[in-house]
KOLKOL-664845 format. One record per residue: x, y, z of N, C-alpha, C in turn. Coordinates in steps of 0.2 Angstrom, whole numbers, plus 2048, in hexadecimal, padded with zeros to 3 digits. Example, Ala and Ser with C-alpha at 12.3 -4.5 7.8 and 13.67 -1.06 7.14 Angstrom:
% residues 2
8427E482783E7EA8278427F0827 8407F58238447FB824840800827 
***
This chain:
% residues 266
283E464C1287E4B4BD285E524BF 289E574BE289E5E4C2283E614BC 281E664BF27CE684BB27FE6F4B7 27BE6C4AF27EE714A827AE754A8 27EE7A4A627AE834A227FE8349C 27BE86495283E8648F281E90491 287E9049028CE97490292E9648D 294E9D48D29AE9F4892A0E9F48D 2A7E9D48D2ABE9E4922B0E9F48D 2B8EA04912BDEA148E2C3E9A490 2C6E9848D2CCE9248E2D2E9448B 2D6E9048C2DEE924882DEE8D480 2E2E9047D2E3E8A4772E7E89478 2E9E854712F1E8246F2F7E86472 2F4E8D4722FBE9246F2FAE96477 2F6E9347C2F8E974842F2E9C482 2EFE9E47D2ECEA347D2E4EA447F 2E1EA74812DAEA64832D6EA847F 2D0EA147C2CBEA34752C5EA147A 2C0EA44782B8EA44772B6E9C476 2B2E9947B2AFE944792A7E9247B 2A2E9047529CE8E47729BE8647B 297E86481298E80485292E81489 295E7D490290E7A494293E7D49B 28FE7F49F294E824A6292E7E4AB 295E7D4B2294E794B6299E794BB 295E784BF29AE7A4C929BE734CA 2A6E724CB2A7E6C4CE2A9E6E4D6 2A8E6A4D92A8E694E02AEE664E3 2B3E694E52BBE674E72BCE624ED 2BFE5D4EF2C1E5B4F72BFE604FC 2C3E654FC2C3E6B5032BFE70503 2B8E6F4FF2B4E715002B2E774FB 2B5E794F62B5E7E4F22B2E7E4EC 2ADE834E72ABE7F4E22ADE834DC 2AFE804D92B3E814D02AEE864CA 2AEE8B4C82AAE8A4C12B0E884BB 2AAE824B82AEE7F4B52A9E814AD 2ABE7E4A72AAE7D4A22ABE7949D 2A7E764982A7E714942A4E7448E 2A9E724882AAE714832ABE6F47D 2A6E6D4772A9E694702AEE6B46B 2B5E6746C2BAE6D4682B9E68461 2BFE6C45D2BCE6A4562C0E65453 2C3E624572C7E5A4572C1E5545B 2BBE5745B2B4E5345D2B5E50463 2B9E544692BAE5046F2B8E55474 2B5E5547D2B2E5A4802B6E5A485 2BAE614852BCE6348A2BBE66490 2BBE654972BAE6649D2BFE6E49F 2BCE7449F2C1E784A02C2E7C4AA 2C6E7D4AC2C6E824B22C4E884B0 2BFE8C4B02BFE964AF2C4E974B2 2C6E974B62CBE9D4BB2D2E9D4B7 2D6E944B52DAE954B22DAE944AA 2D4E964A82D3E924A12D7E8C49F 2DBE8A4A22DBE824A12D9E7A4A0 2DAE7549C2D4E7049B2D6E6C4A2 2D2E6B4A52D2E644AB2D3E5C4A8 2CDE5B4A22CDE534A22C9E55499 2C9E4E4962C8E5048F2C2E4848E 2BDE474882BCE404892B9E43482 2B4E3C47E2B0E3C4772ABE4047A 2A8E4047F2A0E4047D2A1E45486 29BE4A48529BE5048A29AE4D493 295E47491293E44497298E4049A 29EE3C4972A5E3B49A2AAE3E49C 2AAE454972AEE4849C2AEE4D4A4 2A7E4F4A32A6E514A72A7E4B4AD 2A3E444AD2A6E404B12ADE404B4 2B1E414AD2B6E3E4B22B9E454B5 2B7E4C4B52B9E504B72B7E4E4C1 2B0E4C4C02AEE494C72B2E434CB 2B5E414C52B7E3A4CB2BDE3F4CE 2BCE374D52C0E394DC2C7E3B4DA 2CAE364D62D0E394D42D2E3E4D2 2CFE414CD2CFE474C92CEE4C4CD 2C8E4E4D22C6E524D72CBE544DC 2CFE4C4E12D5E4E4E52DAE514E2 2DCE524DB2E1E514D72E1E574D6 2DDE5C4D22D8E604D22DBE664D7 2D8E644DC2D7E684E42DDE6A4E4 2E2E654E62EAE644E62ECE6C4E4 2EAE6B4DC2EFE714D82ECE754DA 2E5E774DC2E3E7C4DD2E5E824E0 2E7E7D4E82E8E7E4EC2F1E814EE 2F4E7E4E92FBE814E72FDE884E4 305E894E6306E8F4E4308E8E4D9 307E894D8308E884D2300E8A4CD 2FCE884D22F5E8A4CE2F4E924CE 2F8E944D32F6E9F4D12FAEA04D0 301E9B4CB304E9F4C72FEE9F4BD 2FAE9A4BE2F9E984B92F1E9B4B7 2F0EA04BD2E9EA54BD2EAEAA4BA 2E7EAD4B52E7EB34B52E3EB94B6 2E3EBF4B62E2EC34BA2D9EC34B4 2D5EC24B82CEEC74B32CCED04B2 2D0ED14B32CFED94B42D6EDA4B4 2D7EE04AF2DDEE44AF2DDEE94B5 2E2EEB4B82E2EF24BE2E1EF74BC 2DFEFC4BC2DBF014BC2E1F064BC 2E2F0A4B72E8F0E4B52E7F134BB 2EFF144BD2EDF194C32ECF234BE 2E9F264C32E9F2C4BE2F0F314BF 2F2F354BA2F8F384B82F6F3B4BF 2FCF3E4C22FFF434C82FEF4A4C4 2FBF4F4C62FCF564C4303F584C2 305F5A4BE30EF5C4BF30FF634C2 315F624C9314F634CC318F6D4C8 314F734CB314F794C931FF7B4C9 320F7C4C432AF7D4C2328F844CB 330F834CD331F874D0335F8F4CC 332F934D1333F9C4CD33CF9A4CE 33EF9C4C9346F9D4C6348FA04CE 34DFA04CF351FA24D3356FAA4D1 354FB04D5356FB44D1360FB34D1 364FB64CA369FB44CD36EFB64CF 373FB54D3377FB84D537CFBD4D4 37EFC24D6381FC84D338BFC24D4 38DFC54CE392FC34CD396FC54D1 39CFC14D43A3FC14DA3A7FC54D6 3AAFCC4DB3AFFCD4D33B3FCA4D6 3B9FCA4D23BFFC74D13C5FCB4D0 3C9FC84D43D0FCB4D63D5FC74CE 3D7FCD4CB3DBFC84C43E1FC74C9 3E1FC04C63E9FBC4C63ECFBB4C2 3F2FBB4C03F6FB54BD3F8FB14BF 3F6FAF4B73F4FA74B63FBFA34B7 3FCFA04BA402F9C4BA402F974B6 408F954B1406F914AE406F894AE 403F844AD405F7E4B140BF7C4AE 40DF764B4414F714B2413F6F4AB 415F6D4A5416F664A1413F604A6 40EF5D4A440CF564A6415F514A4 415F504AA41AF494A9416F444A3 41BF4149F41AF3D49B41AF3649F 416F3149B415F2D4A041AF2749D 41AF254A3420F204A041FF1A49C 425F1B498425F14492427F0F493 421F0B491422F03494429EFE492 42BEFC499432EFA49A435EF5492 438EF448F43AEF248A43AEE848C 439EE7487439EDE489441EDE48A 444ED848F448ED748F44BED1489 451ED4488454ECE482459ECC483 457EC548345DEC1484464EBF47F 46BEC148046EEC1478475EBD47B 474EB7474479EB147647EEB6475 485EB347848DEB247848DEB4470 492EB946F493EBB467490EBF465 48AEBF467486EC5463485ECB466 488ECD46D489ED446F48DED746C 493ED4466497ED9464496EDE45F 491EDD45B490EE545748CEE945B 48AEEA461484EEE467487EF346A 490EEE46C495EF146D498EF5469 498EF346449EEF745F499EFE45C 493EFD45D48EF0345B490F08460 48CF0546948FF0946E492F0F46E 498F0A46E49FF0E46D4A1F14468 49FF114614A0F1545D49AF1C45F 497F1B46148EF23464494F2546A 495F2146E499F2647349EF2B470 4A3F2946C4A6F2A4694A6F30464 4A1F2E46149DF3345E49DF3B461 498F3846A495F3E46C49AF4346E 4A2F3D4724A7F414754AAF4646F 4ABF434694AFF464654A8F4F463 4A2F4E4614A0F544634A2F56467 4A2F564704A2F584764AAF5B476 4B0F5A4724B5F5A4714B5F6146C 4B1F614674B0F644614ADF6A464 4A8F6B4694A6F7346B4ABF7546F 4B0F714714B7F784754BBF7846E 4C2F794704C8F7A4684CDF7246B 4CDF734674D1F684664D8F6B463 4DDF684634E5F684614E3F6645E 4E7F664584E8F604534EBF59454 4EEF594584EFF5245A4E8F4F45F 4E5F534634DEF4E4664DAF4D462 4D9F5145A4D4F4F4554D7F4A453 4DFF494514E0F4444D4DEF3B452 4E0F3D4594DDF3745B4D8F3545B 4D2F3A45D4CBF3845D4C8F37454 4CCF384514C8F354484CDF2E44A 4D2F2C44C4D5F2544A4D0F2244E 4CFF224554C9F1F45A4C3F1E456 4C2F214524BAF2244E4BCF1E448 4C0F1F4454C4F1A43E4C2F11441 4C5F114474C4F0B44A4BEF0644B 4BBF0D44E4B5F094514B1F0744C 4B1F0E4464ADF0C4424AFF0543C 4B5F0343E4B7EFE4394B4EF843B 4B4EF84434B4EF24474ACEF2445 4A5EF64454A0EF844449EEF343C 4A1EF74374A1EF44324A3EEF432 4A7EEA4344A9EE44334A4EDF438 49FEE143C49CEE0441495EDE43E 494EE143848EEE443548BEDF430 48FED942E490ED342A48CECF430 48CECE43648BECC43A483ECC43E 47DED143847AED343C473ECA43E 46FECD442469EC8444464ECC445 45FEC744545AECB44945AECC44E 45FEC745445EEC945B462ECE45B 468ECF45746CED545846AEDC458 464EDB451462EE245345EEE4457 457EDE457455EDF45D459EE4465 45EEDF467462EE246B465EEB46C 464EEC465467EF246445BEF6464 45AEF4463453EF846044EEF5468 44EEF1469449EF246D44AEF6474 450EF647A452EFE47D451F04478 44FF0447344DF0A470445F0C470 443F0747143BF0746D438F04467 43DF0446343CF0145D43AEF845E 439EF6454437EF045643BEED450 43BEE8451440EE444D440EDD44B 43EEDB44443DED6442441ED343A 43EECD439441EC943443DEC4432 43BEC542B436EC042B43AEB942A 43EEB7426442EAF428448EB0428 447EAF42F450EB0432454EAA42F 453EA442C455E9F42B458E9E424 454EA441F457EA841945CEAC419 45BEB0420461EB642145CEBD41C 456EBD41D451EC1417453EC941C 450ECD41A452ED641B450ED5423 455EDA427452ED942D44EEE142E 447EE3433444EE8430443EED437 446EF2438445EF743D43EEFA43E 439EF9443433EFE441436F04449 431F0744842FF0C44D432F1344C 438F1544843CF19449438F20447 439F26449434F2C447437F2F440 434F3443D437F3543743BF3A43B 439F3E43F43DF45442443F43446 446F3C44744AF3844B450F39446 452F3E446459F3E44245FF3C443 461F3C44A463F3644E466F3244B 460F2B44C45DF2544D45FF25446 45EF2844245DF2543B463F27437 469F2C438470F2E439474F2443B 471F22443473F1D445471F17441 46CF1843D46BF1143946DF12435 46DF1842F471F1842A47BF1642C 47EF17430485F16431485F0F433 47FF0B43847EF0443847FEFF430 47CF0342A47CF00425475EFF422 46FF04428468F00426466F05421 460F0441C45FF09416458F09417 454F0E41444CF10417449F0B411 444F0941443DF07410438F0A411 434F0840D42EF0940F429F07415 42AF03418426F0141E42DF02424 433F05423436F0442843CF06427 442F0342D44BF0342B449EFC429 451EF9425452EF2425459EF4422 45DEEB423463EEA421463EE441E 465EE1419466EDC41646DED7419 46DED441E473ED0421478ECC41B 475ECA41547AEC841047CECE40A 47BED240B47CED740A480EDD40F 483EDB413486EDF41A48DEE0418 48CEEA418493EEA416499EE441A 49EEE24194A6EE241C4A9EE641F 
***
């Protein structure tokens, strides 16, 4: 058996960490020639453990001091031993004895002298030209809606009646006979009848159809009730639009336009 000195050394615990321990010191002798300082001592589960200094970790563990060192010695342990040694796995598991030696701060290096500065360009005044209007950016193409057989005919009958409308202003800024005003009020009598009779007729895909080429949004909470149908988006300053929903038959809410389809004038 290898010859004991007791000394103090350091080992890992439970927790990875390295604690202080009183023991016994002792040089083991490797296969390839190298020799270990090793350490032994009595931990307080009354068993003696066999430690490596370099990596504070326990080699081999036994009851009584003189068996474990043994079997740190035997051949197996020893080749076994050497093996990790000699691995790149054992100097991951070394740790460094000495901290590096902090390097010392660099002088900071002297500010450079301000740059004197330069004498102002004069300037020639222009007029400022003023820029374009940015282009608005374009508004996202509307969903296409698909509308069965029959239900284009209130879409139509609105159309018409707004054309109608706009020619009969456009007629209205020159001087009209009285015979081409009398025509164009029967033409609008018409249309607008054919509208109102149309208007019994409404849906939600119908008005969708008429609101979403507009922007607008158009919904119903249960179609299968025939419950209020609800226009969003329209502006307040949209006097228009809103001209055109009141003559549709729609009435203002609070979250919106709507029309009541069982309630639709005749």
């Amino acid at each position: 058996m290898a010859k004991m000195t007791k000394g103090t050394f350091n080992s890992k615990n439970g927790k990875g960490k390295m604690e202080s321990r009183n023991g016994y010191l002792f040089e083991l002798a490797l296969t390839d020639g190298k020799v270990k300082d090793m350490g032994v001592y009595n931990a307080d589960d009354g068993r003696w453990y066999v430690v490596d200094l370099e990596s504070g970790r326990s080699l081999c563990d036994s009851n009584t001091r003189k068996n474990a060192v043994e079997i740190a010695e035997s051949e197996t342990v020893v080749r076994k031993f050497t093996e990790l040694v000699n691995s790149d796995k054992y100097r991951e598991l070394v740790e460094p004895t000495a901290k590096p030696k902090a390097k010392p701060k660099a002088a900071p290096k002297p500010k450079a002298a301000p740059k004197p500065k330069a004498a102002p360009k004069a300037t020639t005044a222009k007029t400022k030209v003023p820029k374009a209007p940015a282009k608005p950016k374009d508004a996202k193409a509307p969903a296409k809606v698909t509308v069965k057989q029959g239900e284009s005919e209130l879409i139509d009958a609105l159309m018409r009646l707004k054309k109608l409308e706009q020619e009969i202003a456009d007629l209205k800024a020159g001087k009209l006979t009285a015979e081409q005003e009398a025509i164009a009020m029967e033409i609008t009598e018409k249309a607008t009848a054919k509208m109102n009779a149309a208007a019994s007729e409404w849906t939600v895909e119908t008005v969708r159809e008429w609101a979403t080429p507009r922007g607008f949004v158009a919904e119903q909470v249960n179609p299968e009730r025939r419950d209020c149908i609800w226009v969003y988006g329209v502006r307040k300053d949209d006097k228009a639009t809103q001209k055109e929903l009141v003559g549709m038959g729609f009435r203002w809410g609070k979250k919106g336009w709507y029309i009541d389809p069982k309630r639709a004038r005749k």
